[in-house]
N, C-alpha and C positions, 0 to 999 in steps of 0.2 A: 425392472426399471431401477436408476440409480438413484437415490435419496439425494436432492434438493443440497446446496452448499448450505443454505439457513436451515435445515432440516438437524443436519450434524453436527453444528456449530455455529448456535444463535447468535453467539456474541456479536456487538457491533463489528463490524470489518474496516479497517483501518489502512490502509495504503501510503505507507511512507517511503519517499522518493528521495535518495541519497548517492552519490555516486562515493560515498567512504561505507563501507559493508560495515562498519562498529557501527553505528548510527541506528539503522534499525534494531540489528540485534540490544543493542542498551534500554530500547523503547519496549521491545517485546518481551525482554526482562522484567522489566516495571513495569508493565502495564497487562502480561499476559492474562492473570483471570479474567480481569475485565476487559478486553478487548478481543478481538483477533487480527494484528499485527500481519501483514504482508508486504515482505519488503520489493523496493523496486530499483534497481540501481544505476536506471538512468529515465527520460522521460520516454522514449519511445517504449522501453517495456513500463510504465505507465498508464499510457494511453491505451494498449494493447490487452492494461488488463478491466480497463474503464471499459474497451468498448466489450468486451464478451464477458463480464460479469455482472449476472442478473443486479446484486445490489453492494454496494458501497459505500460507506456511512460518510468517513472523512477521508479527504488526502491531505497527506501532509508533506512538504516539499522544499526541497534544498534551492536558493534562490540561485547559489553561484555553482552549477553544474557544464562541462562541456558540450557542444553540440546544441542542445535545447536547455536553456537554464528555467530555471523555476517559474518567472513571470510568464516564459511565453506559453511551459505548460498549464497554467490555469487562463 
């Protein structure tokens, strides 16, 4: 059996939704020990990782994105 995502890396998990790829990377920079940063580069993979991951601490989310922008993902 495979070890639990929170099992190998408790850090809070973080979910930041940007359609510019620097945006997350800059965040998981500064913020890597303490966090664990997941970037998502648009809303549908987003959502995609909201519904099949057990836990999620925060999203953090670009307002002005194509296709699905920020307010209608939250």
């Amino acid at each position: 059996m495979e070890p639990k995502f929170e099992e190998v890396d408790p850090r809070p998990i973080v979910i930041v939704v940007d359609d510019e790829i620097l945006v997350p990377v800059g965040w998981a920079r500064s913020l890597r020990r303490d966090l664990r940063i997941i970037p998502a580069g648009n809303a549908a993979r987003a959502l995609h990782l909201l519904a099949t991951m057990e836990r999620v601490d925060l999203l953090m989310t670009d307002l002005h994105m194509p296709v699905m922008h920020g307010g209608e993902l939250l």
